[in-house]
N, C-alpha and C positions, 0 to 999 in steps of 0.2 A: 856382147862378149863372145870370142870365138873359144869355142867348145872341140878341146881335141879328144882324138883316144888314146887314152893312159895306158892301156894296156888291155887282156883280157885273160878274165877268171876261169879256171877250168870249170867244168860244173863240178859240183863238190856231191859226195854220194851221203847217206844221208848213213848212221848207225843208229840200229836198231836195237832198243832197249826195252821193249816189250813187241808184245804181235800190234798192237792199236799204236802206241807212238812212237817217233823216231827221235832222236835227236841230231843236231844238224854238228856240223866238223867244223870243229873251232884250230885255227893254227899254231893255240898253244898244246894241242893233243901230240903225245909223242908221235903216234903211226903217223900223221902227216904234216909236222913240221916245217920237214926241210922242202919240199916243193911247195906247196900251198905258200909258207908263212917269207918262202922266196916270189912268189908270185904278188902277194901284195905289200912287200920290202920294194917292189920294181915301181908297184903303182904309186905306193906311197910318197915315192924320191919323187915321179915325174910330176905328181899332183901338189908337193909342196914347189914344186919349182915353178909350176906353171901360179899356183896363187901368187907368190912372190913377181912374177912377171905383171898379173893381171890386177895386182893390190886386192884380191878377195882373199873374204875372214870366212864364208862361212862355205859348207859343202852338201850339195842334194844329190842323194841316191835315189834314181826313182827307176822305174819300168812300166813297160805297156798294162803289165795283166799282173792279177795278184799270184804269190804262190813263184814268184821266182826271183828269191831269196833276198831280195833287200835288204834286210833285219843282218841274216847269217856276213852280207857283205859288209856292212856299218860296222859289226862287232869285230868283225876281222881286222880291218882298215884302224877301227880305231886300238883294238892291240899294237896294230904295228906301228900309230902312230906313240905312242903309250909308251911303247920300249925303247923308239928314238931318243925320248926325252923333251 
């Protein structure tokens, strides 16, 4: 399968809800909506278009090292796929 770039993520900064944890910015948060939850509306489009090209059903988020946010991008991605319909 040839594997393109959908796009990319800004790094997303993390809000802070006590001194020990953080919590990570989801793009249904009003403060960053409209950029963030525009950036993965872009990815979303190119990524259903390309499954559709390539007849895949299922989708891997991975990276090299742990700690660089995979989880925060799955939950994003699947909001926006969520709200498409």
């Amino acid at each position: 399968m040839n594997i393109a770039c959908l796009g990319k993520i800004p790094m997303i900064r993390f809000k802070k809800r006590s001194r020990k944890k953080k919590l990570p910015v989801l793009m249904d948060q009003k403060e960053c909506a409209d950029a963030l939850g525009e950036t993965f509306r872009s990815v979303r489009t190119k990524l259903l278009c390309e499954m559709k090209k390539q007849e895949c059903s299922k989708i891997l988020i991975t990276s090299a090292a742990a700690g660089e946010r995979k989880t925060t991008t799955a939950v994003n991605l699947a909001l926006s796929l969520a709200k498409k319909g």
